[in-house]
Each structure stands twice: as structure tokens, then as C-alpha cells.
C-alpha beads as a LAMMPS data file, in Angstrom:
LAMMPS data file: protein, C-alpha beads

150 atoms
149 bonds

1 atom types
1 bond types

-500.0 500.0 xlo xhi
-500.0 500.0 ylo yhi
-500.0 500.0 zlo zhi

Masses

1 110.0

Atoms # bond

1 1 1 438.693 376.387 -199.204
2 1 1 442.409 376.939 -199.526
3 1 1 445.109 374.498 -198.612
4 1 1 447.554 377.324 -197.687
5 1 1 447.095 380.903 -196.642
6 1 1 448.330 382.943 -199.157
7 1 1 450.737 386.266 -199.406
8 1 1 449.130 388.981 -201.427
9 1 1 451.479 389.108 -204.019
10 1 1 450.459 385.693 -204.752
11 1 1 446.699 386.295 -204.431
12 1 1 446.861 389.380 -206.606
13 1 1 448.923 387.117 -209.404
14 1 1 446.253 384.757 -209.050
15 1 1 443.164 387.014 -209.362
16 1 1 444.302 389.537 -212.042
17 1 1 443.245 387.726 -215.187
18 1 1 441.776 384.535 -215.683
19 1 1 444.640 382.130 -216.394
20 1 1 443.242 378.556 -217.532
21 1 1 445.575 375.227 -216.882
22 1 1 444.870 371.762 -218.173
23 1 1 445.146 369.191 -216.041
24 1 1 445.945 365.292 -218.028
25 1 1 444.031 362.840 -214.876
26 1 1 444.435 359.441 -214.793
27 1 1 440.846 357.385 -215.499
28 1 1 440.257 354.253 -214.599
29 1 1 436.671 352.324 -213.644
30 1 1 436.985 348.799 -213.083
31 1 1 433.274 348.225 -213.083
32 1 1 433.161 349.850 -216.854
33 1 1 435.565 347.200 -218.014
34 1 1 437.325 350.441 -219.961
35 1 1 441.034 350.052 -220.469
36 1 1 442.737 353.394 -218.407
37 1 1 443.008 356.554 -220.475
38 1 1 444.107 360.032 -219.354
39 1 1 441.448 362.801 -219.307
40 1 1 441.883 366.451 -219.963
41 1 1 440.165 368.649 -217.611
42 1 1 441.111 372.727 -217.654
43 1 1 439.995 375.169 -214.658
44 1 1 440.414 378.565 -214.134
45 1 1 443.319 379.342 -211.392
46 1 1 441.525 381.719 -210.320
47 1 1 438.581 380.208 -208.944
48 1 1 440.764 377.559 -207.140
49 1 1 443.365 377.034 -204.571
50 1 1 447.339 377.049 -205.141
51 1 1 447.470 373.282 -204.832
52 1 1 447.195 370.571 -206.935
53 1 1 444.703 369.255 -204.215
54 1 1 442.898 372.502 -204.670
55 1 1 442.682 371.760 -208.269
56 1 1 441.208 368.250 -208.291
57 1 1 438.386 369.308 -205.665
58 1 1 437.500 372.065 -208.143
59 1 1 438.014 369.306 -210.671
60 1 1 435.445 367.422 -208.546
61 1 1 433.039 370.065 -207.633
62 1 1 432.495 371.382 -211.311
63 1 1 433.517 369.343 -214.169
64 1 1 433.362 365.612 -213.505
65 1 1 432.049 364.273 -209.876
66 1 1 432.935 360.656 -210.362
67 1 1 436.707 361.488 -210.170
68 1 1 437.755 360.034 -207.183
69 1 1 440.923 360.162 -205.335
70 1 1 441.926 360.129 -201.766
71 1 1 442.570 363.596 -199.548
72 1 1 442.465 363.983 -195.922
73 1 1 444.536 366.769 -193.473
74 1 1 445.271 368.900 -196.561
75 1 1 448.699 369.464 -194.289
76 1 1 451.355 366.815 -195.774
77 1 1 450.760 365.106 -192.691
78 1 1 448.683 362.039 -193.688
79 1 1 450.174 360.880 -196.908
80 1 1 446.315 360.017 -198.063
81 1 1 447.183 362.359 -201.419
82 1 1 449.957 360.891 -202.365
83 1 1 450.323 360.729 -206.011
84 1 1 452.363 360.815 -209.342
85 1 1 452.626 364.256 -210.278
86 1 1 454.205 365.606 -213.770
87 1 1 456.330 361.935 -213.335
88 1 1 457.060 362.419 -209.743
89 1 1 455.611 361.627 -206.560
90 1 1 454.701 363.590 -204.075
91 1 1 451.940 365.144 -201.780
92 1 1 449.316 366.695 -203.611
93 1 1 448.084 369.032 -200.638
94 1 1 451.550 370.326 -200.969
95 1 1 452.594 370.771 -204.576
96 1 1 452.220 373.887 -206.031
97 1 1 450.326 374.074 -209.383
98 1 1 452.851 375.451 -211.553
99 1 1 450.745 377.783 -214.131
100 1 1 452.077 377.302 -217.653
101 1 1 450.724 376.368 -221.223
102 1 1 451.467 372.182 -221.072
103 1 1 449.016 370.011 -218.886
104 1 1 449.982 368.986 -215.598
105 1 1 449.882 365.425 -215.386
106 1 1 448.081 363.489 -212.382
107 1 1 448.860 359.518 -212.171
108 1 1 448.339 357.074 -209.161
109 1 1 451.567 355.978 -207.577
110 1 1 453.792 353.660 -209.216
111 1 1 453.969 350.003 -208.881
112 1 1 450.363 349.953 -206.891
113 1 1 446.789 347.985 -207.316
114 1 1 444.442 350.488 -208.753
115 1 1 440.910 350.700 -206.880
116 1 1 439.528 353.619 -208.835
117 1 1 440.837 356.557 -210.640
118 1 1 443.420 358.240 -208.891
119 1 1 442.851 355.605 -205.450
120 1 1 445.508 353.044 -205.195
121 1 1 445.070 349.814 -203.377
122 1 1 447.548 350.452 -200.350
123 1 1 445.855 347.361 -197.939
124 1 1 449.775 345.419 -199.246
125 1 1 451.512 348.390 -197.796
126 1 1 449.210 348.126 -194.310
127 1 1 450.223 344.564 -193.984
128 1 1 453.686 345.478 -194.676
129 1 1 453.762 348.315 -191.905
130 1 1 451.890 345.972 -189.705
131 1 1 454.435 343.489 -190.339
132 1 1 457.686 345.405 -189.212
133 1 1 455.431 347.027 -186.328
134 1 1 457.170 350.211 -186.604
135 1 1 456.060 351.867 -182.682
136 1 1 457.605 351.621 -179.483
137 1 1 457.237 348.671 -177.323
138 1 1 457.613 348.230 -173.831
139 1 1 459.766 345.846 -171.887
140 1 1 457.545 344.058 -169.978
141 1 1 454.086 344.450 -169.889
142 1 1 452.354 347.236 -167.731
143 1 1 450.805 345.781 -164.438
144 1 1 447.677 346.716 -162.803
145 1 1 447.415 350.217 -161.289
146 1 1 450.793 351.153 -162.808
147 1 1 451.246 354.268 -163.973
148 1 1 451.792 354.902 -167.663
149 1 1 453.287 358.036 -167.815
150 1 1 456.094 359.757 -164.533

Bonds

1 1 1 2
2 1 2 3
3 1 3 4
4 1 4 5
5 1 5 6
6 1 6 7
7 1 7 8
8 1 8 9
9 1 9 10
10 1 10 11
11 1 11 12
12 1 12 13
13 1 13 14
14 1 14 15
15 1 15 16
16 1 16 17
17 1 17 18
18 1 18 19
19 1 19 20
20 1 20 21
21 1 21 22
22 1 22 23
23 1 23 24
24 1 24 25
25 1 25 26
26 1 26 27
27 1 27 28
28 1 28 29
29 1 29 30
30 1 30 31
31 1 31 32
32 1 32 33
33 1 33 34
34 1 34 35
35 1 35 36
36 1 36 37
37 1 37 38
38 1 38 39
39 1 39 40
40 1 40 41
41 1 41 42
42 1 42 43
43 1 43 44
44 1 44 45
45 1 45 46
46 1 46 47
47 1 47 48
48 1 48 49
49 1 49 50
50 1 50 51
51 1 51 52
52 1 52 53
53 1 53 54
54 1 54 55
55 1 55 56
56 1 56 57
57 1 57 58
58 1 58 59
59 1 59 60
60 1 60 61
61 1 61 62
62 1 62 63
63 1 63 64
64 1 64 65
65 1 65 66
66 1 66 67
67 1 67 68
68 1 68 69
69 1 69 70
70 1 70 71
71 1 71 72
72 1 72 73
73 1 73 74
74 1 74 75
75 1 75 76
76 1 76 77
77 1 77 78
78 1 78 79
79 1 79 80
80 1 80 81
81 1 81 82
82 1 82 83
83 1 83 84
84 1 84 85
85 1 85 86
86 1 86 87
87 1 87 88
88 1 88 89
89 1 89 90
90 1 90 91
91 1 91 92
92 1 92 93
93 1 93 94
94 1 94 95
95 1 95 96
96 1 96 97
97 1 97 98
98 1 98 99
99 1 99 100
100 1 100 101
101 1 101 102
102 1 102 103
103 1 103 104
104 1 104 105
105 1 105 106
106 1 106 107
107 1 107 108
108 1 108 109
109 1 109 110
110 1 110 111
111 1 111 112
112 1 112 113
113 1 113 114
114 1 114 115
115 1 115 116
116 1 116 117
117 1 117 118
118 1 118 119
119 1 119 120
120 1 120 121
121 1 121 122
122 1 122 123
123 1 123 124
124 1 124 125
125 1 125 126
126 1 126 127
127 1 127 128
128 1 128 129
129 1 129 130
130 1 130 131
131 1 131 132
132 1 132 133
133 1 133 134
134 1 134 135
135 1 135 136
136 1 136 137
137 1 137 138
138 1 138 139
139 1 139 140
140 1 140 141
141 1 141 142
142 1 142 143
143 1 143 144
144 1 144 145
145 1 145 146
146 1 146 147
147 1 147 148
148 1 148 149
149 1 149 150
């Protein structure tokens, strides 16, 4: 499963030969008592999507299935994949793995709880958001039989 559909030119650089990438992922178990380390994980780019996403599933699926981190509309729309990426952050569903011979590094986001891995703790940023009750309100409140929409 892809994240993006991809041009030809981009699928035939892909495909040609088999081009392996190492990929430095954050570890971290709280139930292990093990201090966090960074683990080395290499995949063929090839047999995987263009995304960094892509990369961790295959990650996932083949190599190491405790790995956890958090993924949802594969679209940017969501924010659940939001990570530290080569030192900055950004969607992983739509960074492009850029193929090359140093590791790409993979790090939860800054300056959050860790649950597991590559899953941060985001229930302070809920209550925040809750908090500021960023949607729209109405005036007064909507009476019996009213219409919502005109």
C-alpha cells in the first residue's frame, strides 16, 4: 500500500536496482525499564512506499513488530504521524524518504511525554485544545424545531 500514487519516472528509479536505506528509530519501552536508545533498521526501497510512513510499516511488517507509532489518513490531514524527522518535524505520511548512504533519523516530537516508541503522550495538548475551544459557537442557543442550516 502506497501513500502517494506515483509518476513512472519515479517508480522506474525506485524498482531498477535494489537500493537499501538505514533508518536510526527511536526505542523506548517503559515496561522494560531500558533507558531509550536508537535502533538501526535498513529496508530495501524497493519493496516499500516513497514515504517515511511507508517505511516504518515495512519496518513493522518485516523486521521488528513491536515498533509502535501512531498513523491514521496517510493524507497529512490528521496530524496522528507527526514526528521528528532527520531533526525536524513534520508529517511522516508526507515526507519523502530521501535515498542516500547516512541513516534517516526517526524521533518522537520534541518536548512531549513518551508512551511507547515513536507514540507521544499528546492527552496535555487535548486539554489544551479543549481549553481554548477552538470551533464556532453560536449566539444563543438553538430552540426547538429550529432549523440548523437556511
Amino acid at each position: 500500500m502506497l501513500s502517494r500514487v506515483w509518476s513512472n519516472t519515479t517508480r522506474r528509479c525506485f524498482a531498477s536496482a535494489a537500493k537499501m536505506q538505514t533508518f536510526r528509530v527511536y526505542r523506548y519501552d517503559p515496561l522494560k525499564q531500558d533507558k531509550p536508545h536508537m535502533q538501526e533498521f535498513t529496508i530495501d526501497l524497493g519493496q516499500c512506499g516513497p514515504m517515511i510512513l511507508d517505511a516504518l510499516i515495512k519496518i513493522k511488517d518485516t523486521q521488528d513488530s513491536t515498533l509502535a507509532f501512531r498513523r491514521s489518513c496517510r493524507e497529512g490531514i490528521c496530524g496522528s504521524c507527526a514526528m521528528n524527522i532527520n531533526g525536524k518535524n513534520g508529517l511522516a505520511c508526507l515526507q519523502y524518504i530521501e535515498p542516500g548512504d547516512t541513516p534517516i533519523d526517526i524521533q518522537p516530537l520534541p518536548h512531549t511525554y513518551v508512551l511507547k516508541d515513536l507514540v507521544p503522550d499528546l492527552s496535555n495538548f487535548y486539554n489544551q485544545y479543549k481549553s481554548i475551544e477552538p470551533w464556532l459557537k453560536r449566539r444563543r442557543a438553538k430552540q426547538p424545531g429550529e432549523k440548523e442550516y437556511y
